[in-house]
C-alpha positions in Angstrom: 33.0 81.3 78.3 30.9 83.3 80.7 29.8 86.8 79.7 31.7 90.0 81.3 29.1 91.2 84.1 29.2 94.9 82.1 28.1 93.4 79.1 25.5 91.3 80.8 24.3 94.5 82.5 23.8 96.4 79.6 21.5 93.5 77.7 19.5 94.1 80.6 19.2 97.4 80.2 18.3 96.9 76.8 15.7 94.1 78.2 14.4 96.8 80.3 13.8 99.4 77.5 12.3 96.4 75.0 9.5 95.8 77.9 9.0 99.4 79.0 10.4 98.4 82.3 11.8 102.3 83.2 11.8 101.3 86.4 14.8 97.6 85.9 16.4 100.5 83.8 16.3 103.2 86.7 18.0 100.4 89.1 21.1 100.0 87.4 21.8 103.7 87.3 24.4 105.2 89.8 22.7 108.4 91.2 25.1 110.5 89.6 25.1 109.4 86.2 25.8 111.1 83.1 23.2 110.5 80.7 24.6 112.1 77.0 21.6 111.8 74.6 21.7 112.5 70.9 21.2 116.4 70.0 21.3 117.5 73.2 24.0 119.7 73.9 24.0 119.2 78.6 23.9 115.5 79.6 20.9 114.7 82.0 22.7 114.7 85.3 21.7 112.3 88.4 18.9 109.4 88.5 16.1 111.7 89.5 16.4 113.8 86.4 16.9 110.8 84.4 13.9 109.4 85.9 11.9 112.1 85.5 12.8 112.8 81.7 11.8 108.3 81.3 8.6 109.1 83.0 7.4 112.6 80.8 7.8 113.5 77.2 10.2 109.9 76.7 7.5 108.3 78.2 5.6 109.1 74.4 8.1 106.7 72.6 8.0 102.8 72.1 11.7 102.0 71.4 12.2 98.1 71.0 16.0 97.4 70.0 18.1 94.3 69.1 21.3 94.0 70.3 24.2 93.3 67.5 27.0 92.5 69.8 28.3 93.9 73.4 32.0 94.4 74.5 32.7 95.0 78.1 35.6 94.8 80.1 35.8 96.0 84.2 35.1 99.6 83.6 33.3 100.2 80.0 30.8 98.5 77.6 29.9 99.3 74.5 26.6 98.1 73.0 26.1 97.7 69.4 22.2 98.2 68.6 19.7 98.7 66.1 16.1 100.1 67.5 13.2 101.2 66.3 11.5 104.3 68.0 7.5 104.7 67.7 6.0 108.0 68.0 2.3 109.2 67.2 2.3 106.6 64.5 5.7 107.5 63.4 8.9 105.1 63.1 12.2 105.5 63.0 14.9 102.3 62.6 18.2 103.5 63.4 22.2 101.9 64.8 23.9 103.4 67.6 27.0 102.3 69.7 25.9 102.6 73.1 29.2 103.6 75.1 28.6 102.9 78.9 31.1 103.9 82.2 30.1 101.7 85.0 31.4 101.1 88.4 30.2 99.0 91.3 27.2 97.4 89.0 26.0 100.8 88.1 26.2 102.9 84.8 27.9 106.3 85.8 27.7 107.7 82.1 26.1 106.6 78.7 26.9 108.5 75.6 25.4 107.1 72.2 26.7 107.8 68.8 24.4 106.9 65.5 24.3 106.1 61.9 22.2 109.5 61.1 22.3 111.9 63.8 20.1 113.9 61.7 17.5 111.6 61.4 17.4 110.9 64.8 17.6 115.1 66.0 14.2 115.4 63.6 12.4 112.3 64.7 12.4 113.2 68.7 12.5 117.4 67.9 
């Protein structure tokens, strides 16, 4: 059985992040997207901020993930993943469930949800 489209689109998102390729990541962003990061309380709003935030202080961090499993159907995915984020010589190996909207080909909102919040809210402070 072929894989949904959604689900393929978010492996390669996750293929993007793995081989710092911001700007395969960028592409499959709708310009208005949502982007709902851990411990931040506003979502980054629109591609250009998105792009903006890959390109400065994210731009710091090595994240390599594996992907557990993916379920997708025409309008959400949701990506189980475990990654590891590098950081001045610092690691941190954490799961999150990477919940997706996408329309047309194009994520229009991502919100993540993890195994220690905490954790992750110290490691990128």
């Amino acid at each position: 059985m072929e894989e949904h489209p959604n689900a393929a689109l978010a492996r390669r998102a996750m293929d993007a992040v793995n081989n710092g390729d911001i700007m395969s990541l960028v592409d499959i962003l709708d310009d208005d997207v949502e982007w709902h990061e851990i411990g931040r309380d506003e979502p980054i709003r629109g591609k250009a901020a998105l792009g903006e935030r890959f390109m400065g202080e994210a731009s710091e961090i090595e994240f390599k993930g594996k992907v557990h499993d993916v379920v997708a159907n025409d309008d959400h995915t949701i990506a189980l993943l475990e990654t590891t984020a590098t950081r001045g010589g610092r690691s941190l190996t954490y799961r999150t469930a990477e919940i997706m909207h996408i329309r047309d080909g194009k994520v229009t909102a991502r919100w993540a949800f993890s195994d220690d919040t905490g954790a992750i809210n110290e490691f990128f402070a």
